[in-house]
C-alpha positions as CSV (number, residue, x, y, z in Angstrom):
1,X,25.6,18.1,-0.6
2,X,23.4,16.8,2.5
3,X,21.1,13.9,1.5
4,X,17.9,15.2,1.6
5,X,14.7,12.2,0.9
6,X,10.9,13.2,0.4
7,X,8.2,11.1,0.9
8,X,5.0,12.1,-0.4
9,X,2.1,11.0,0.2
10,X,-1.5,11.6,-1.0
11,X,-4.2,13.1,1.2
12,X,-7.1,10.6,2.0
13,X,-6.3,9.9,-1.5
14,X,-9.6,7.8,-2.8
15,X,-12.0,10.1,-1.3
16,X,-10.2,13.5,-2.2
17,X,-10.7,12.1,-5.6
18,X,-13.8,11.4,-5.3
19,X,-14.5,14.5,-4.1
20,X,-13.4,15.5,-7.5
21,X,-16.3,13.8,-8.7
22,X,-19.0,14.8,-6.4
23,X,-17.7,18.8,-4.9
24,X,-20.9,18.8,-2.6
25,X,-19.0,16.2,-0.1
26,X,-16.5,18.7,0.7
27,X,-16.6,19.0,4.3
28,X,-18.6,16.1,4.9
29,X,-18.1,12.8,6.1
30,X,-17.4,10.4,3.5
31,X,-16.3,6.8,3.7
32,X,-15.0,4.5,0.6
33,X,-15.2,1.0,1.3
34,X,-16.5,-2.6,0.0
35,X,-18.0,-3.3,-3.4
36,X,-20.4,-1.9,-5.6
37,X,-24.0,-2.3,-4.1
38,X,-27.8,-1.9,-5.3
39,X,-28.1,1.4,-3.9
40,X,-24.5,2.8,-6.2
41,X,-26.3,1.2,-8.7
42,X,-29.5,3.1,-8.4
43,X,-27.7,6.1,-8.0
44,X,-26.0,5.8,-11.6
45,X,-29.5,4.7,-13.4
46,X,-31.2,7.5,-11.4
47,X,-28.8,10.5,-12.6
48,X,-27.6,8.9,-15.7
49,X,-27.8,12.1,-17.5
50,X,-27.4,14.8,-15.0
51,X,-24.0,16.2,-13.9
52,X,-22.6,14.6,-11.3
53,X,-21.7,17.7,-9.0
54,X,-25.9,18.4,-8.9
55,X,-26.8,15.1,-7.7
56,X,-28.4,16.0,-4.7
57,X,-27.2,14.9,-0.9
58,X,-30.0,13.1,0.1
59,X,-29.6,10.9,-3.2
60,X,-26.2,9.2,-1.8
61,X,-26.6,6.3,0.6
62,X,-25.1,6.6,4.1
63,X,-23.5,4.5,6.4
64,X,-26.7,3.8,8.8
65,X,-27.8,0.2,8.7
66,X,-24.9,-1.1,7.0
67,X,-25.1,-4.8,7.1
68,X,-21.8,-6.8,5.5
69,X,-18.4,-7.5,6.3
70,X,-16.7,-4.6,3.7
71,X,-14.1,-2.7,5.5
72,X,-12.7,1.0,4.9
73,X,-10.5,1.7,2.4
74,X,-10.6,5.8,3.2
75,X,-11.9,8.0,4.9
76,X,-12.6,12.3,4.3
77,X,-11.0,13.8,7.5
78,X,-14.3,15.1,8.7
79,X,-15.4,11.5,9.0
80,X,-12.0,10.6,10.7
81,X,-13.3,13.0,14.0
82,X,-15.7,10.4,14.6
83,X,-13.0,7.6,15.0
84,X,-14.0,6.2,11.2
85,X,-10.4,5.1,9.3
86,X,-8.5,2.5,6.8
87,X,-9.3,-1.3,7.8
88,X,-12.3,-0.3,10.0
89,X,-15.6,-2.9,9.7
90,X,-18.2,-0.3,7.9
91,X,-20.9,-2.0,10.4
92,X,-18.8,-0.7,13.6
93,X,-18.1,2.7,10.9
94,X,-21.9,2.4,10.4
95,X,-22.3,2.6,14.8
96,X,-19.7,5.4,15.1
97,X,-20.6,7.7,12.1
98,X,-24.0,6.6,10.9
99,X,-24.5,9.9,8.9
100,X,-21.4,8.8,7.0
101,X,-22.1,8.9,2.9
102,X,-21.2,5.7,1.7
103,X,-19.1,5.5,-2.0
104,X,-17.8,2.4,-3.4
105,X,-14.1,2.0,-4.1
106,X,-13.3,2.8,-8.2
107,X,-10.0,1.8,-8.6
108,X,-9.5,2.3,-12.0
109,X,-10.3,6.4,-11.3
110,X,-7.4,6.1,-8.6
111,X,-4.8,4.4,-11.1
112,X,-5.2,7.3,-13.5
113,X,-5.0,9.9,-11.0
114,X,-2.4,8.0,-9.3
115,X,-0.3,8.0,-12.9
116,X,-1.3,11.7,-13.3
117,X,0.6,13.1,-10.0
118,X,3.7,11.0,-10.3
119,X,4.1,12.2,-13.8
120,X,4.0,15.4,-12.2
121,X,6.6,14.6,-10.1
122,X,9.4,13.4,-12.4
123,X,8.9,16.4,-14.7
124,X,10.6,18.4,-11.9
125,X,12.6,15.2,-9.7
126,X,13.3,12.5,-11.3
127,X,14.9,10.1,-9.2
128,X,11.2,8.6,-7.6
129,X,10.9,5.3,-5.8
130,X,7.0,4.4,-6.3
131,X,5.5,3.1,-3.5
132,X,2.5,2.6,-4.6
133,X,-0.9,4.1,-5.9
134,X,-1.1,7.1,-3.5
135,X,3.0,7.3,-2.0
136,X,6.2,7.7,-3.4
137,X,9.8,8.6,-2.1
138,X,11.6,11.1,-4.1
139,X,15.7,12.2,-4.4
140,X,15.4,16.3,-3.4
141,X,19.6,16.0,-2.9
142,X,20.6,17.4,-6.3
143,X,17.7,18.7,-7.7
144,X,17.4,22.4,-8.1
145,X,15.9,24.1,-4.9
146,X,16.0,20.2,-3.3
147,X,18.8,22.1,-0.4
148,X,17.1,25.3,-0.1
149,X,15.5,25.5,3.5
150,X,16.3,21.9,3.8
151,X,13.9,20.8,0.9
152,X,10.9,22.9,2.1
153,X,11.1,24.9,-1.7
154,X,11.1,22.2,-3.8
155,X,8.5,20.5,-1.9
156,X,6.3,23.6,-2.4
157,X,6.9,23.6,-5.8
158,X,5.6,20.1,-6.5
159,X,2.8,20.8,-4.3
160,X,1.5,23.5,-6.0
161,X,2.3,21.8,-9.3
162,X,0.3,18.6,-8.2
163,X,-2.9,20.6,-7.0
164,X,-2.5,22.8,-10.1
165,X,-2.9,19.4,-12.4
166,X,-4.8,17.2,-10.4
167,X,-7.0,19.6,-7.6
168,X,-5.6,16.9,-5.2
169,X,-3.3,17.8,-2.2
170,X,-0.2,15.8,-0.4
171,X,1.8,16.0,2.6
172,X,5.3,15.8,2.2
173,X,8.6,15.1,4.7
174,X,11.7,16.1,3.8
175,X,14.6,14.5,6.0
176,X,18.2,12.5,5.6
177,X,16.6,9.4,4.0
178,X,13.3,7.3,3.2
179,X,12.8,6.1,7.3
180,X,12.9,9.9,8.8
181,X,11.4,11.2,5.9
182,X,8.2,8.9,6.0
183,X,7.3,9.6,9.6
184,X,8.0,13.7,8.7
185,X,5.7,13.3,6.1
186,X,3.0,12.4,9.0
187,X,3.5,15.5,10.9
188,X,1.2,18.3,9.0
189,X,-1.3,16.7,7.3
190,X,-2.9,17.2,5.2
191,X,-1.5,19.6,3.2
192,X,1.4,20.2,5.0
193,X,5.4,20.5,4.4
194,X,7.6,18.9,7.5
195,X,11.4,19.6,7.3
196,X,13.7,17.1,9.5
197,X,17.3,17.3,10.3
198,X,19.8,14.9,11.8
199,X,20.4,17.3,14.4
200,X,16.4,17.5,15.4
201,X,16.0,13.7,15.8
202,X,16.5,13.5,19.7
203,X,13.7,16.7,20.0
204,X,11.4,15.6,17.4
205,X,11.6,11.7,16.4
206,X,12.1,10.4,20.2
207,X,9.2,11.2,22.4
208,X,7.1,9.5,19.4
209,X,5.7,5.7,20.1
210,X,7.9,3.4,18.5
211,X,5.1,2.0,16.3
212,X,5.6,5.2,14.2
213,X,8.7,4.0,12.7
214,X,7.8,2.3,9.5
215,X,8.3,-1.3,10.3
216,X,7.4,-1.7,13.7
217,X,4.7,-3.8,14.1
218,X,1.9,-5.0,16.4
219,X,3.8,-7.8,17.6
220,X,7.2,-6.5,17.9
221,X,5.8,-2.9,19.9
222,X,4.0,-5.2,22.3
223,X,7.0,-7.5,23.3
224,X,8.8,-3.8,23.4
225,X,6.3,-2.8,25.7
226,X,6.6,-5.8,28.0
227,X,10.3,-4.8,28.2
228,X,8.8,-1.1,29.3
229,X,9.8,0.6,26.0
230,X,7.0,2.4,24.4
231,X,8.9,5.7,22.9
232,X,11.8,5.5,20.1
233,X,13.5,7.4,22.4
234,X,13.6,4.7,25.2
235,X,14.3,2.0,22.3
236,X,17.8,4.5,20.8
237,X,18.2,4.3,24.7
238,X,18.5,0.3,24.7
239,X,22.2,-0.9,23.8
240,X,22.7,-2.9,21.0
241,X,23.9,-5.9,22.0
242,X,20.8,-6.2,24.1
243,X,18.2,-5.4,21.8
244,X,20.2,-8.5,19.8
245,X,19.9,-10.8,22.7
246,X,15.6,-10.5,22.6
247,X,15.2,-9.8,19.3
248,X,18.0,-11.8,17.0
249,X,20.6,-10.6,15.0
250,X,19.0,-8.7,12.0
251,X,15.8,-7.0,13.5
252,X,17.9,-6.0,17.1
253,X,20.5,-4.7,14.6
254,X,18.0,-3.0,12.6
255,X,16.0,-1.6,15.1
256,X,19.2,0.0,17.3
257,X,19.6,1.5,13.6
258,X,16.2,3.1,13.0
259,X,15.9,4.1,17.0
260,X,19.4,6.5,15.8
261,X,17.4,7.4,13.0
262,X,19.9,5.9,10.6
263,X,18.6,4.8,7.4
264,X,21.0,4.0,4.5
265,X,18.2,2.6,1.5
266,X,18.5,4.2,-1.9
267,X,16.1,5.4,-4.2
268,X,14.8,2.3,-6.0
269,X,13.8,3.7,-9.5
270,X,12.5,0.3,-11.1
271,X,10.9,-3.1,-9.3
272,X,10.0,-5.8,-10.1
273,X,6.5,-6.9,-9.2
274,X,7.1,-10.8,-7.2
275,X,3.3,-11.9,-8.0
276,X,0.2,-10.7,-9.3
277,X,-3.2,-11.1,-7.5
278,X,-6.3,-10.4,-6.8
279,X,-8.7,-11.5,-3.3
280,X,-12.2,-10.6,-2.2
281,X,-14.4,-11.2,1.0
282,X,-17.6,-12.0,1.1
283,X,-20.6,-10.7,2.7
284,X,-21.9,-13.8,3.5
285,X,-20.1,-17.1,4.7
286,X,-20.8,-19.1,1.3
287,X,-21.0,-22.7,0.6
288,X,-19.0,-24.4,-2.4
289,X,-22.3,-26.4,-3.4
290,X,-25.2,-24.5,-1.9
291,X,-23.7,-21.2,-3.9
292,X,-21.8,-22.9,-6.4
293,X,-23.5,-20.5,-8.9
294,X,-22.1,-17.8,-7.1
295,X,-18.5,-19.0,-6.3
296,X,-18.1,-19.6,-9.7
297,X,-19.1,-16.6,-11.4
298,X,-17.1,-14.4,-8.5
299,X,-14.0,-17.1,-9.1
300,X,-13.8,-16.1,-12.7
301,X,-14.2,-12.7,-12.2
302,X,-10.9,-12.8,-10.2
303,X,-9.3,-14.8,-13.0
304,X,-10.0,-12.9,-15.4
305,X,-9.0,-9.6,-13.4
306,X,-5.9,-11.0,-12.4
307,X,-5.3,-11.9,-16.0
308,X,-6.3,-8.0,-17.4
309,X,-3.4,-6.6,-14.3
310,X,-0.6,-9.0,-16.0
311,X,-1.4,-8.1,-19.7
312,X,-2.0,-4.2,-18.6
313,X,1.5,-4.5,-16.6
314,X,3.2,-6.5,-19.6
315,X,3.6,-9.5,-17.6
316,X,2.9,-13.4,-17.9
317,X,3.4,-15.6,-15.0
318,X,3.8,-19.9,-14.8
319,X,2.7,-20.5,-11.1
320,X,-0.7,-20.0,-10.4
321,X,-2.4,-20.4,-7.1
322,X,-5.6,-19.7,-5.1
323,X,-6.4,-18.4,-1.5
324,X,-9.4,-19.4,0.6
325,X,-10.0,-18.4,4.1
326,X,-13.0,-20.5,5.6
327,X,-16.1,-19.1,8.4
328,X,-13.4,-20.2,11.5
329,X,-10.4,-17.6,9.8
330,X,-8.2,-20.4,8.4
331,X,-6.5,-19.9,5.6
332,X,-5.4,-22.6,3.0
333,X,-3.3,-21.8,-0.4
334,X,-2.7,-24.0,-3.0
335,X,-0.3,-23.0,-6.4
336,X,0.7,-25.0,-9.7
337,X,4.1,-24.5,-12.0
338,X,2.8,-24.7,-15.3
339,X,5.8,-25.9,-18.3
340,X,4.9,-22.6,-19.9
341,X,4.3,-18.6,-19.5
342,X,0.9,-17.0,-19.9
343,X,-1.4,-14.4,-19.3
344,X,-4.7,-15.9,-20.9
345,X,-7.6,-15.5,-18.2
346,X,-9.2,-19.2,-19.7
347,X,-5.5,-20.7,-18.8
348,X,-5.3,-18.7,-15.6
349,X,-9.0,-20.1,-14.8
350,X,-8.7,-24.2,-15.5
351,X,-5.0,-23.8,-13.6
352,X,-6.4,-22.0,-10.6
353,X,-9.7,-24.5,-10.8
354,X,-7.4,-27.2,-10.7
355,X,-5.9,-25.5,-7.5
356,X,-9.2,-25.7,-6.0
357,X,-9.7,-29.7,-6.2
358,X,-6.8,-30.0,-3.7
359,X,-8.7,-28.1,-0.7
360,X,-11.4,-29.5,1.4
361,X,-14.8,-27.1,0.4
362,X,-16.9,-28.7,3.2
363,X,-16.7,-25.4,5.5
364,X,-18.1,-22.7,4.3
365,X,-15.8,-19.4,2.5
366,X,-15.8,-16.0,3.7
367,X,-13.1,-15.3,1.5
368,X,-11.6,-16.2,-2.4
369,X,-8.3,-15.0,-3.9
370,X,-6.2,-16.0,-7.1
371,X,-3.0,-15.5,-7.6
372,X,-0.3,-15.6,-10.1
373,X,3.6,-15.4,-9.2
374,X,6.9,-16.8,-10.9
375,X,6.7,-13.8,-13.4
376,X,8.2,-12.9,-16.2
377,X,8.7,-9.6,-19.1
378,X,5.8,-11.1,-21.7
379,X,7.1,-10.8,-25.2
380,X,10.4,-12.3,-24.1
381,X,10.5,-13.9,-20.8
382,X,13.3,-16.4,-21.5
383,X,15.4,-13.5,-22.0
384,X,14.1,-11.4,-18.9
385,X,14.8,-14.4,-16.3
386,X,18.3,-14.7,-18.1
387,X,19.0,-11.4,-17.3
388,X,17.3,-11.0,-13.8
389,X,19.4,-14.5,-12.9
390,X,22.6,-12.4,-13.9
391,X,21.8,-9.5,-11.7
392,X,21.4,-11.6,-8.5
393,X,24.9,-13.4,-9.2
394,X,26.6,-9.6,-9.4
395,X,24.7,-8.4,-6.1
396,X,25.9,-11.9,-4.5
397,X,29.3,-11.7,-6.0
398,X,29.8,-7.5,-4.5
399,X,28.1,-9.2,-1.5
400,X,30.6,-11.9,-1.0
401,X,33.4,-9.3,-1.9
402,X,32.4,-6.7,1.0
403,X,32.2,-9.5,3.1
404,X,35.8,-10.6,2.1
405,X,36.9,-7.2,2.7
406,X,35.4,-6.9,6.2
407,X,37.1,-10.4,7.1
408,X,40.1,-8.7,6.0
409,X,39.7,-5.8,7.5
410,X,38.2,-7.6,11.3
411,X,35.0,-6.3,11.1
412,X,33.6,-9.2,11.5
413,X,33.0,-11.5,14.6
């Protein structure tokens, strides 16, 4: 059978749910973004008791005279003609789209839809990678109807079954593996279905900009550009041992590969989460003693949340560590090992306080994270780095034996 890949993803995900919530957006431009403010407050007390669907327009805040540094998380499409989208400043959102209706972000509404539509999915395909809360990559290759018009039926089919248990809609790409099957999945939103073959990747894949390929960042497209390659099509164009000479072994290697379209990843069914965290920017620069009150009471917050994600994930964690980014856009990080696992938010909060007496608080914060790493299965976590420590020996071990092989074989230089 031919390897066919889907990669689904969630259509302006946080605000189609929250369209859920209030049906008189539809059609209107909507932007989620930054915390919860006075005015979402007001809007609860006001229509505490009164279906949310007949909560009238004028009663939702708008973007106009937005003052703060929250940035978009989502965006409705209607607000996305305007030039409103993901990481966008809501005060140059507020200058663009001022008509915009403001909603704060509700994450815990996402998680549950999020849960709801994968378990969707692995009712009819099983094999899912999760990427997470609004994307996953799913194995169509022997799942029934996953070859039939080169996935297009089964990717109906878990459309229809997603809208029919959620009301939310997803694009979908269906192609020979995750890296021509995430940029398909671009290519008819929202809502849409986008079939790729091997044969189609010269026609289709190559006149795009080579930032489309999942991987390709700002830096690495500009120094492409400064070379004249802006396409994927001039990159796949570019010979290997050149793209090697500018830019090193692994990522001239890697992009040659994903210029050809060739992708050989697998579905990964379970991972491993590396750390635990949680961060937040300010909407003022704030000083450690002149808002000491506040610092403190938005410090343990993030303890305590980050403690709450471990013990909901079934986690515990021995290095904790804090972020800080001051008013000028440094950053500074400090972490501590502790002898022992945990997951208590009091232990999190006197470890990560410690943390804090080791970084200079004379310039004021504009931003505060906490972070836990070093993680481990709570319950048993002895046992869980036991076994985690024997899978990395086997991968090395096959590693080392392929690259015996190859030696043997010359196929290496």
């Amino acid at each position: 059978m031919i390897r066919r890949i889907a990669h689904l993803d969630m259509d302006a995900f946080y605000a189609s749910v929250e369209l859920l919530r209030y049906p008189q957006l539809q059609g209107l431009p909507v932007v989620i973004g930054g915390g919860r403010r006075p005015d979402d407050e007001t809007l609860s007390q006001n229509f505490e008791h009164q279906s949310l669907n007949r909560i009238p327009l004028d009663a939702f805040p708008r973007l106009a005279g937005y003052t703060g540094r929250g940035v978009i998380t989502t965006a409705t499409y209607a607000a996305r003609q305007f030039g409103v989208g993901s990481a966008l400043g809501l005060m140059k959102a507020a200058k663009l789209c001022p008509q915009a209706i403001l909603l704060p972000v509700d994450f815990a509404e996402y998680r549950k839809y999020s849960r709801a539509f994968k378990a969707v999915i692995t009712d009819i395909a099983p094999l899912m990678e999760d990427r997470g809360v609004d994307e996953v990559y799913i194995d169509f290759t022997h799942v029934p109807g996953g070859q039939r018009e080169g996935g297009r039926v089964l990717a109906r089919l878990i459309q229809k079954a997603i809208f029919d248990a959620t009301g939310l809609t997803c694009s979908v790409g269906v192609a020979p593996n995750k890296l021509l099957a995430k940029m398909a999945s671009e290519f008819n939103k929202p809502n849409g279905i986008a079939i790729l073959h091997e044969s189609e990747i010269e026609a289709k894949i190559w006149p795009l900009a080579c930032r489309k390929i999942n991987g390709i960042g700002p830096k690495a497209d500009e120094k492409l550009k400064k070379h004249g390659i802006e396409t994927i099509g001039q990159l796949a164009s570019q010979d290997l041992q050149w793209l090697i000479d500018h830019f090193g072994q692994k990522t001239g290697a890697w992009l040659h590969d994903a210029a050809h379209g060739r992708d050989e990843r697998a579905i990964v069914l379970e991972s491993e989460p590396v750390s635990v965290s949680r961060e937040t920017s300010f909407d003022r620069d704030l000083h450690a003693v002149r808002d000491k009150a506040e610092l403190t009471r938005i410090f343990t917050g993030l303890c305590e949340q980050v403690a709450a994600d471990l013990q909901r994930k079934g986690y515990v964690g021995k290095t904790i560590g804090i972020k800080l980014r001051y008013a000028d856009f440094k950053s500074v990080t400090r972490d501590q090992t502790l002898d022992s696992y945990t997951a208590d938010p009091k232990r999190i909060r006197h470890t990560a306080g410690q943390c804090l007496k080791r970084v200079p608080l004379e310039q004021r914060l504009r931003l505060l994270g906490v972070r836990v790493g070093n993680l481990a299965k709570a319950g048993n976590p002895e046992s869980y780095i036991r076994n985690m420590a024997v899978a990395q020996i086997e991968r090395a071990r096959a590693a080392t034996n392929l690259i015996a092989s190859d030696v043997r074989e010359g196929q290496l230089f």
